[in-house]
C-alpha atoms as one frame of an Amber mdcrd trajectory, in Angstrom:
protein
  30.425  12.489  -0.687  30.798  16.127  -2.313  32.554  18.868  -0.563  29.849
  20.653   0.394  27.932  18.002   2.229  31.048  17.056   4.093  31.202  21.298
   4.983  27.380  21.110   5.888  28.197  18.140   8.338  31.298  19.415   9.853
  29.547  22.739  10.363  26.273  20.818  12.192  28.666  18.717  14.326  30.723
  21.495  15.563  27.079  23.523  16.859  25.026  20.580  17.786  26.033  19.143
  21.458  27.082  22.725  22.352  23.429  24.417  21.453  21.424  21.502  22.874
  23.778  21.413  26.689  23.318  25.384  26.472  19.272  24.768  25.875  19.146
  22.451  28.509  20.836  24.077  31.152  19.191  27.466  30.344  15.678  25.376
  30.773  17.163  24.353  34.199  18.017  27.928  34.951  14.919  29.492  33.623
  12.242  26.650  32.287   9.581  29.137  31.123  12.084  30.453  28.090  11.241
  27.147  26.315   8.066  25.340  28.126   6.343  27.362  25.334   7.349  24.768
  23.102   4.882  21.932  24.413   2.386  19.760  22.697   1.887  19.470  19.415
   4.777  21.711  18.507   6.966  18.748  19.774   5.428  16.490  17.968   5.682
  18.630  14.614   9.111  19.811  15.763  10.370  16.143  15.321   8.476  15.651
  12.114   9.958  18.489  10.358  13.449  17.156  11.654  12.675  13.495  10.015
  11.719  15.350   6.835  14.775  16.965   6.264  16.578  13.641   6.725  14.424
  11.941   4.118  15.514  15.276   2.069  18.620  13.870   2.022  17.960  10.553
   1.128  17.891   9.612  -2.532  16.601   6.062  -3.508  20.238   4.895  -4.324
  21.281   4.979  -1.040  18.774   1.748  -0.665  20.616   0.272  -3.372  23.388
   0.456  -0.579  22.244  -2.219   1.415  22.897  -5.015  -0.896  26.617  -3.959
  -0.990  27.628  -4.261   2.406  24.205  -6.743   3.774  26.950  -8.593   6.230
  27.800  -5.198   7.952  24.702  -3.529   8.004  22.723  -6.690   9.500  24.904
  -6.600  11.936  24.411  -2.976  12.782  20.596  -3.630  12.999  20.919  -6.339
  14.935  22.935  -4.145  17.175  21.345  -1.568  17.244  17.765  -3.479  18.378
  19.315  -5.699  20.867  22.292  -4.105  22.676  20.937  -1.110  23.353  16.891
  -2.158  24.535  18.377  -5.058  26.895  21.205  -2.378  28.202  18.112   0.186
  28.827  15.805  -2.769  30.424  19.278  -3.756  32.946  20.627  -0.193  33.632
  17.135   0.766  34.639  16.802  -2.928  37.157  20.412  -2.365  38.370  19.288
   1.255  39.681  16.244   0.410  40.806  14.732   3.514  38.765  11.426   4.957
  39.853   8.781   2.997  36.908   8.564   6.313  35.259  11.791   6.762  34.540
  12.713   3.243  33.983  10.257   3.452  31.285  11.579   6.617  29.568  14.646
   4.802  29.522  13.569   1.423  28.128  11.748   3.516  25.313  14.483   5.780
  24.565  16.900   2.503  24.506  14.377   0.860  21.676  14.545   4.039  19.813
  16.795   3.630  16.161  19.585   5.187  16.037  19.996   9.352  16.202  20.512
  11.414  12.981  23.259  13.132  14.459  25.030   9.546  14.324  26.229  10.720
  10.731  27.776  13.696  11.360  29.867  12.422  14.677  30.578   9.207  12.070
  32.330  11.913  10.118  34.074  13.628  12.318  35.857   9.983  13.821  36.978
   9.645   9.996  34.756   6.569  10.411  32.380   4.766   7.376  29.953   7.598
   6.451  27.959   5.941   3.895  27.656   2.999   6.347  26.382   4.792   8.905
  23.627   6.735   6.569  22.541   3.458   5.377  22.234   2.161   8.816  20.183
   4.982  10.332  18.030   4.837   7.527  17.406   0.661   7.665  16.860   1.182
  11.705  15.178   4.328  11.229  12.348   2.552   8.654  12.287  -0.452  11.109
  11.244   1.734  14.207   7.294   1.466  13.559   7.697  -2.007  13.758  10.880
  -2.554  16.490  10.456   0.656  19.099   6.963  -0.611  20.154   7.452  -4.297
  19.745  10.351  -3.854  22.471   9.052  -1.267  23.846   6.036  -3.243  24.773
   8.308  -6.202  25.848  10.552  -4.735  28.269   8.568  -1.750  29.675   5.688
  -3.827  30.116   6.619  -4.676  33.486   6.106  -1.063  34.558   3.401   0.264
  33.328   0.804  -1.196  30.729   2.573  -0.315  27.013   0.174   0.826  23.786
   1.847  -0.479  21.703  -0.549   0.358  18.875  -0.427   3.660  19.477   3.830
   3.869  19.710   3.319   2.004  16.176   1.087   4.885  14.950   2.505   7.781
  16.650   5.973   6.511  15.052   4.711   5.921  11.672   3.169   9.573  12.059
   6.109  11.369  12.655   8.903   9.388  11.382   8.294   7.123   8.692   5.214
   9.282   6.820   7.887  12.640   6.986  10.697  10.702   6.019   9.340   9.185
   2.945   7.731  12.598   2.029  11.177  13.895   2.387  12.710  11.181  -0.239
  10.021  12.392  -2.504  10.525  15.621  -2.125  14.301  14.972  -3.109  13.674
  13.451  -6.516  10.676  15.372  -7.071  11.411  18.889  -6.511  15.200  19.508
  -6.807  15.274  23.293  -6.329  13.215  22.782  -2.910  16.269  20.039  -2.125
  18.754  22.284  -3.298  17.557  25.217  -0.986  16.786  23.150   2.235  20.377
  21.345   2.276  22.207  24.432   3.957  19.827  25.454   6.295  17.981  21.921
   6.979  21.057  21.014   9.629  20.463  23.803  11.027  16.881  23.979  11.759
  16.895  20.389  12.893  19.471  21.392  15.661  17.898  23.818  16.928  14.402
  22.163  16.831  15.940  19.210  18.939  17.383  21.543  21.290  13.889  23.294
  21.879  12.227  19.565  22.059  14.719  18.466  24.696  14.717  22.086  26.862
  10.791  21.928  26.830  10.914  19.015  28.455  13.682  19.739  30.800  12.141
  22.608  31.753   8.514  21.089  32.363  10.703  18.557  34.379  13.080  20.933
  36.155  12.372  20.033  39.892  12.346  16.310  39.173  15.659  16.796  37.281
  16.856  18.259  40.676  15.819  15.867  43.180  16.656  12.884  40.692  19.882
  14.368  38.395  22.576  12.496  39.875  20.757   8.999  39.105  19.536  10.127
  35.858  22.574  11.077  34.592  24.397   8.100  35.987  22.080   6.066  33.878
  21.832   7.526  30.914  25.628   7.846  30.615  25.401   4.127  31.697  23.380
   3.739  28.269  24.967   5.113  25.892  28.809   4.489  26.804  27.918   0.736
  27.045  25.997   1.384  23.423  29.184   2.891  22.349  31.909   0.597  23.687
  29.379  -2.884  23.453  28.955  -1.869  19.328  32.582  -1.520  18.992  33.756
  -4.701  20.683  30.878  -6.661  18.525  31.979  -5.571  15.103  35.923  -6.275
  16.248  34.999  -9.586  17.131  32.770 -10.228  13.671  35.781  -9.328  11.763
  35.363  -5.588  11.291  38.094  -3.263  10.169  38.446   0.039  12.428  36.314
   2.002  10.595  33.160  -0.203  10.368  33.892  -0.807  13.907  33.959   2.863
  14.881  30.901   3.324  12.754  28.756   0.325  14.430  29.849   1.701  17.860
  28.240   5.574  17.382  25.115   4.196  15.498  24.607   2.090  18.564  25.555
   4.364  21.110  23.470   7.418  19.414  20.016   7.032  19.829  16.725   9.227
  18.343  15.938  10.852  21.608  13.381  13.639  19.809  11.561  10.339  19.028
  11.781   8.412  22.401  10.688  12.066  24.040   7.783  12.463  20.919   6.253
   9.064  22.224   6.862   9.379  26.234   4.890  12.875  25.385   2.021  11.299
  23.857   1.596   7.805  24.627   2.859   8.103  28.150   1.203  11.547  28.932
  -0.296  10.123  32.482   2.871   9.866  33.923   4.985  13.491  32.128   8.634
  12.026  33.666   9.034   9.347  31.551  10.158  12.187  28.542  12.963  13.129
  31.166  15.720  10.566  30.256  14.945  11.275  26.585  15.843  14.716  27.062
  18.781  13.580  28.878  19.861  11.359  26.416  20.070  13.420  23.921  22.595
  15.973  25.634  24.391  12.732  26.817  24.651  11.081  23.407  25.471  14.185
  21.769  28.736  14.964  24.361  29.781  11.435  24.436  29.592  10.697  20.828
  31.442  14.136  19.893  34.391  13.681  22.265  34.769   9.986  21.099  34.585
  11.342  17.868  37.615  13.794  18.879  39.355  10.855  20.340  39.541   9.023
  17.103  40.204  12.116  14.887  43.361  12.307  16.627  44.493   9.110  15.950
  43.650   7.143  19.122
């Protein structure tokens, strides 16, 4: 990895969980400074986000699977297991209101987050493993988010799981792929949306999760405590569950550290995108997707901290 991307990383990790906790506690302070952003701009805020990952992308980082196919199989299979059957059992053990035990479930199904790379960095863990696994879960969310989805949140509420498959192939894989084309097909384009494309995507999460914080704000109140108990539930099981897996298939520390913040990082714009539109009867189910992604982002970048330092 060249210098600079490792500077554009570094520079995205060190803003990211700080802007999105400051968005989401000014939403809870004052909601109307972001409810603004509602709607459709969600759904294109994500979008653009997805497009400058596939930006990134370049068609020899596919070539990557068949290097490491052991370790990254086992990340997917990770990733799609661990995480939706810890969503489906933190949500029964809590007894969760249905709305937000669906949020949950979906955001649990979700691939894993984007910002998974940069916190992979900053542990000194296996960066190129950990692009190559967001991408391969990533790709496999159109088929995997609503197939589980549909499985383990059916029990709630009835689950569209056509629509989740459209909705995700609308605003993930369609951008994403635009995004690798973009990258070999206009270079200068590439060249001028790597600095600032970290950048926008931060702060277009951080508006995605305080819109729907602040739409949610009294909820948030009378339910925080048992929200946030299970959506730090989620994601520290993700983190320590992915870690003890890969030790026990044989993993060195770094693969190990890598598996453990793909699976514990999940794409909460995404989970919150599809609670937003194919859950739009019942608007709490987005709530522990906006959650999640201030949770994911703190836990991951002090675990991240942990392991700089040697631990």
């Amino acid at each position: 990895m060249s210098g600079h991307m490792r500077r554009l990383l570094l520079a995205s990790a060190d803003w990211f969980p700080a802007w999105v906790l400051t968005a989401a506690l000014l939403a809870l302070w004052q909601p109307s400074l972001f409810t603004w952003f509602s709607g459709p701009w969600i759904v294109w805020g994500l979008a653009v986000v997805m497009l400058g990952m596939g930006i990134t992308l370049d068609v020899r980082d596919f070539a990557s699977v068949l290097r490491m196919p052991r370790t990254v199989a086992l990340g997917f299979a990770a990733q799609y297991t661990i995480m939706p059957l810890l969503g489906w059992s933190v949500a029964k053990m809590l007894a969760l209101p249905p709305p937000f035990a669906v949020g949950l479930i979906l955001v649990a199904c979700c691939p894993g987050g984007t910002a998974s790379n940069v916190v992979t960095y900053l542990a000194r863990a296996n960066v190129a493993l950990s692009v190559v696994m967001t991408m391969c879960s990533t790709l496999a969310a159109v088929i995997m988010t609503p197939l589980l989805t549909g499985w383990l949140a059916g029990a709630y509420v009835p689950v569209d799981a056509l629509g989740i498959f459209i909705t995700t192939a609308q605003v993930v894989l369609a951008p994403l792929l635009l995004g690798l084309l973009l990258h070999h097909k206009a270079p200068r384009l590439t060249e001028f949306m790597l600095p600032v494309g970290p950048i926008i995507s931060v702060l277009l999460i951080s508006l995605i999760v305080a819109s729907i914080i602040g739409q949610n704000a009294n909820a948030i109140f009378n339910h925080g405590p048992q929200l946030l108990l299970a959506v730090t539930l989620l994601h520290s099981g993700g983190f320590v569950l992915g870690y003890a897996l890969a030790r026990v298939m044989g993993c060195d520390l770094a693969t190990a550290r890598t598996v453990s913040i793909e699976v514990g990082m999940q794409n909460s714009g995404l989970g919150a995108v599809l609670a937003k539109t194919r859950f739009a009867a019942e608007p709490l189910t987005a709530v522990p997707s906006a959650l999640s992604s201030v949770c994911h982002s703190l836990l991951g970048s002090l675990l991240a901290a942990w392991w700089r330092r040697g631990a």
